[in-house]
N, C-alpha and C positions, 0 to 999 in steps of 0.2 A: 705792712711788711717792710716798709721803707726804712721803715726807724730802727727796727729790729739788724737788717741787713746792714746797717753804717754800722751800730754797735759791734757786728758779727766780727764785721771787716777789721777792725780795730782790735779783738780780743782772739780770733782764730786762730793767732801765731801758739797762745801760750797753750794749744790744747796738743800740739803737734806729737810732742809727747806718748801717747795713750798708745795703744796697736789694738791689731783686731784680735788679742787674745784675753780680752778687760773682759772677768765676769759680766755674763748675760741677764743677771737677773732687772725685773723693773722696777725701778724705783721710782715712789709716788712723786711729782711736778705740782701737786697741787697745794699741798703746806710741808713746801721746804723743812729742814732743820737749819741749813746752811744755804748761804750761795758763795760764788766765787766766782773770778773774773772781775771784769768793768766792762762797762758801756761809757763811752765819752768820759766824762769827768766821773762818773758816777761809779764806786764799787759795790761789789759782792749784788752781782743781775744775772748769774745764768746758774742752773743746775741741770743734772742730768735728764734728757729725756727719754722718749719711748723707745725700748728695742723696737718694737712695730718699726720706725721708722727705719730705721739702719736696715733691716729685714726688707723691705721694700726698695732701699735703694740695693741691696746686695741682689733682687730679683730682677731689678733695671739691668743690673751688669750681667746680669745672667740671659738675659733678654739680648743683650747686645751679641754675647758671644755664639750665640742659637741664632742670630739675625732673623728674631723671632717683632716681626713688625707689629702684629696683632697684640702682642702682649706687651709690647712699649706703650703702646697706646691706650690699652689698657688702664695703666697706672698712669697717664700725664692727666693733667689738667689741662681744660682746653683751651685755656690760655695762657701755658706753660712758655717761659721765656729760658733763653738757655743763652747765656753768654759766652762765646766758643775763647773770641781772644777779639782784642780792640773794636773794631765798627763789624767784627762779625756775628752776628743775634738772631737765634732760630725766636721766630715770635709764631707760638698759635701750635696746638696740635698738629694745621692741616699743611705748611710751612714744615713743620719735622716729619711728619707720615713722607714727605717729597723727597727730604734730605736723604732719610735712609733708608730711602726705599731706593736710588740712586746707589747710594756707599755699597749696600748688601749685596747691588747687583754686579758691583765690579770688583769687592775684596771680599776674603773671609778675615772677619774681625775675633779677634781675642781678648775678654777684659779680664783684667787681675786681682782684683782687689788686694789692700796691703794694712790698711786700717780703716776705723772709722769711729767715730764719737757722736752720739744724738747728744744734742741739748737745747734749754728751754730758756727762753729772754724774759727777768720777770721787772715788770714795773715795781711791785713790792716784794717783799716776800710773801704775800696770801694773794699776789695779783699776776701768777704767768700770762703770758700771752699765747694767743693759740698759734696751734703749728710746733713742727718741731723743725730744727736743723740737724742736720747730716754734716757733719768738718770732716772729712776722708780723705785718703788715698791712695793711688791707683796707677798700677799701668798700663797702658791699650794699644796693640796689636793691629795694625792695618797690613793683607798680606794681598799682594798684587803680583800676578806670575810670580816670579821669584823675587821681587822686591818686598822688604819689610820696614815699614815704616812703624816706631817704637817712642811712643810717648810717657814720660814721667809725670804726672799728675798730680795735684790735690786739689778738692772744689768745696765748694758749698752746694749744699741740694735744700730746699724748702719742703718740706712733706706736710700737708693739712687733708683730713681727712681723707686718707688712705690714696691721697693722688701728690703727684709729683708735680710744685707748681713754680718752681725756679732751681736753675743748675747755673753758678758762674764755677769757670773753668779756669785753671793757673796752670801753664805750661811750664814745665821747670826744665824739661830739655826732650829733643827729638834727635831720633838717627831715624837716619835711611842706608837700609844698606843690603845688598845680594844674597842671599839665602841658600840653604840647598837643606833636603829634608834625608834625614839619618837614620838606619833602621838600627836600634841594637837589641840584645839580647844577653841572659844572664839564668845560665844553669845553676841549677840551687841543689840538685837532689845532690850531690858530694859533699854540702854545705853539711859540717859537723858542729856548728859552734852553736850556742843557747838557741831558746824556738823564737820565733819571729814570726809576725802577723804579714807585712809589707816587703816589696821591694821596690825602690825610687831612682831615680837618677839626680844628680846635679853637680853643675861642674859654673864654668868661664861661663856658658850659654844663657844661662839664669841666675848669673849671681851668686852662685855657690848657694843656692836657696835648695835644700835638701827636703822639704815638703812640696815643692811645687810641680814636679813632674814624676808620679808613679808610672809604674810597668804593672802589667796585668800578664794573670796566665788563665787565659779564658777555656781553655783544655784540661788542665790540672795535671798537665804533664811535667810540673816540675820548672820549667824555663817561662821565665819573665820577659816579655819583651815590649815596645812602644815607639815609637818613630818619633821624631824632633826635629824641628824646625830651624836650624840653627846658619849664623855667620860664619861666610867661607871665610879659612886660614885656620888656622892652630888652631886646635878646639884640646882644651881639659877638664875632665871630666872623671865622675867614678858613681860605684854603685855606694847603697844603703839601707839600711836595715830600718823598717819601722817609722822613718822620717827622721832618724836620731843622727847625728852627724858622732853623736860617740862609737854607732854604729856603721861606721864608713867601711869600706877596704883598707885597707893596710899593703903597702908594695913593699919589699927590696929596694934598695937604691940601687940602681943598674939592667934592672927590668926593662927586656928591650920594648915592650909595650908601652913604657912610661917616662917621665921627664920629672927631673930633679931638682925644686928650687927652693935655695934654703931649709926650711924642714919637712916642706911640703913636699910627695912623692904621687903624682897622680897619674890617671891614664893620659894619653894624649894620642892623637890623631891632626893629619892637615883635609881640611874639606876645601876639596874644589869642584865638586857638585853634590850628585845625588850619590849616597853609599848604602850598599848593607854590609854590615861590619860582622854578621856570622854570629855563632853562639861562641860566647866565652864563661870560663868559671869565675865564681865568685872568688876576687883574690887571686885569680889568674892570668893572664895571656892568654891562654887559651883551654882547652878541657881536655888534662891529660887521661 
């Protein structure tokens, strides 16, 4: 695995590329057509590996956000080594069952996934090596009373026979910072415009990532609603349709609900703690 991993280390950068919307189908690892990449001096060493793997690590982060211990452990290998960042190195199943069984007990964690690539290191082209790698990234949520600690990620994960037996971890940047949780809400039944499946939120809080926090109407009453976790000050924000950002709101310029800049018109709000902001219409201020 050693050899494999300096190759990895050295050729990871050019796979950064790729996201997590790359066709899932699997493609055979075992007599190549191609490779591509290098390893050290050496080119064309790596091709696509097993969705299996990527799937298993997408279970991990799924494990994480459940602070589901049983079933991390499940999938580790029990001599799973985890490289956090410099001299810090979870070694051994029984060393991570401590660590985050500790973490679970004092935050609610959230992981994100953002991409990810399996692929396969081959000495020849008819000689892969076993295991696959996972090149991903990610980002993970530590929430403590009302502090939020917010990591930017991407790692390497080793996957060999359906157990997770190496995670090195690349921190690309962390905030901490004060939180307060948002209740909103969003009346559709006035909604005349095309049909629609979803309704999401996203604004400043997430990136402007319009897939990544839907609203539910667990009643079928027509109003969408869902709480957020979000950084006190200026929050902007709007609803949308389907996860489609062509699907967005649309304002007026001068919308006393909203703030104006350059072409953008969105909602906006200032949080300084915990709020419920009430039902509003889709396209509204409020529900006339």
């Amino acid at each position: 695995m050693s050899r494999q991993f300096s190759c990895l280390a050295i050729s990871a950068t050019i796979l950064s590329f790729f996201s997590c919307n790359q066709p899932t189908e699997t493609p055979s690892v075992t007599q190549p057509s191609s490779l591509h990449g290098y390893g050290g001096n050496q080119m064309e060493k790596w091709d696509f590996g097993q969705q299996s793997a990527a799937d298993l690590w997408l279970q991990w982060g799924q494990y994480l956000t459940d602070e589901n211990l049983e079933g991390i452990l499940s999938i580790a290998g029990d001599s799973i080594t985890i490289e956090v960042s410099g001299d810090d190195v979870i070694n051994g199943k029984e060393e991570l069952a401590e660590r985050l069984g500790t973490w679970f007990e004092t935050a609610d964690v959230n992981f994100i996934p953002e991409w990810g690539v399996p692929i396969v290191y081959h000495d020849s082209p008819e000689d892969a090596a076993d295991g696959t790698w996972v090149v991903n990234g990610y980002r993970l949520e530590s929430m403590v009373g009302d502090t939020l600690t917010s990591f930017v990620r991407h790692s390497n994960v080793y996957v060999s026979d359906g157990k997770i037996l190496f995670h090195r971890i690349y921190t690309h940047s962390k905030t901490v910072e004060s939180v307060a949780e948002i209740d909103f809400a969003v009346d559709m039944n006035s909604y005349e415009g095309d049909p629609y499946q979803s309704v999401s939120i996203y604004g400043s809080f997430n990136n402007w990532c319009v897939e990544c926090d839907a609203l539910s109407d667990e009643d079928g009453d027509g109003i969408f609603e869902g709480s957020i976790r979000v950084g006190k000050g200026e929050l902007e924000y709007k609803f949308a349709l389907d996860k489609n950002v062509e699907r967005q709101e649309t304002f007026e310029v001068g919308m006393p609900c909203t703030k104006t800049t350059g072409q953008y018109t969105n909602r906006v709000i200032q949080v300084e703690g915990a709020m419920d902001l009430g039902v509003v219409c889709f396209e509204s201020c409020d529900c006339p």
